[in-house]
C-alpha positions, -999 to 999 in steps of 0.1 A, spaced: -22 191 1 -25 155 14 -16 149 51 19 147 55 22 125 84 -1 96 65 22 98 32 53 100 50 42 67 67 32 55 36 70 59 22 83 51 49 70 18 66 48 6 45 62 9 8 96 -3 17 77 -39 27 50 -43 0 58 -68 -32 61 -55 -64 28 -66 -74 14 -53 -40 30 -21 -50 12 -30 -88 -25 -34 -70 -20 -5 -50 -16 19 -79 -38 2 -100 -66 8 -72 -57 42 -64 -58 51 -103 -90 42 -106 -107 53 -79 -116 9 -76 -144 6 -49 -129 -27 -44 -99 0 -21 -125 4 5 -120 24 37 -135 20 76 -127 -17 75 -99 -39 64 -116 -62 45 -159 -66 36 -161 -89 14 -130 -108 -5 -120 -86 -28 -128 -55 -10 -99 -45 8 -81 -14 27 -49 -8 14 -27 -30 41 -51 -55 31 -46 -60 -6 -12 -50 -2 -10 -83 19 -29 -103 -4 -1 -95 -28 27 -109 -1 38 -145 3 34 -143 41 3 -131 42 -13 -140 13 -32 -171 29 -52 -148 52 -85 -136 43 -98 -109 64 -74 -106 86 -41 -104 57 -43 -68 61 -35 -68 102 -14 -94 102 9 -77 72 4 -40 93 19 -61 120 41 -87 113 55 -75 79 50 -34 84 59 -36 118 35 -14 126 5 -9 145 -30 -4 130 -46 14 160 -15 42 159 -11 45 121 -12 81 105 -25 63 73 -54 39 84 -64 68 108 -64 94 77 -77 68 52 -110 56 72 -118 91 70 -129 95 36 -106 68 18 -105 71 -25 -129 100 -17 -104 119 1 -89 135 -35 -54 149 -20 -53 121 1 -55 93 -29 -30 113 -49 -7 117 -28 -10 77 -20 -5 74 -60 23 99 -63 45 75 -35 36 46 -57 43 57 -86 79 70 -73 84 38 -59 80 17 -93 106 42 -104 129 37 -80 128 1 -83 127 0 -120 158 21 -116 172 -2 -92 169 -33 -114 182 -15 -144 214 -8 -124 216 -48 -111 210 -59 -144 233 -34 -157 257 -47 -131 258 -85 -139 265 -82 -175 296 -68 -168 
């Protein structure tokens, strides 16, 4: 079972603020295992990137910042803070090598396309009437 209190965060503060193609690159990443989602550091070498940081690369006010897109979006964006986060903590552990970890992270993701698939269905639904 993945830990609770990193996907919890995950659902709860930092899904809610990430772009639809944020939320795209995320789940593309955890799919595949990319070693371009790297853990330990927010960013190596453009376009390695923890998952606040190519989740900011994907958001239009913090997609100008290199290395630091990922602490300023955690921040500024998340409102949260990188030190105290259940997810950064659990993810530099092992990152796509934690297993329950990564499909847990995938599992929110994929809930959250549905959701706002479902969403936009209903808005769409709403202005042709």
């Amino acid at each position: 079972m993945p830990p609770t209190d990193a996907v919890a965060e995950f659902r709860r503060g930092w899904l809610p603020h990430a772009t639809d193609a944020g939320l795209d690159r995320i789940t593309d990443l955890l799919e595949k295992a990319s070693p371009l989602l790297i853990h330990g550091a927010f960013t190596r070498a453009v376009p390695m990137g923890c998952l606040a940081t190519h989740i900011a690369w994907n958001h239009p006010e913090t997609a100008g910042y290199e290395h630091e897109a990922g602490v300023m979006w955690l921040c500024r964006v998340a409102g949260l803070n990188p030190a105290t986060s259940a997810l950064i903590l659990a993810w530099d552990r092992a990152g796509v090598g934690d297993f329950e970890l990564r499909q847990g992270l995938l599992a929110a993701c994929c809930e959250e396309q549905e959701r706002r698939a479902g969403v936009e269905a209903a808005e769409a639904e709403l202005a042709f009437c």
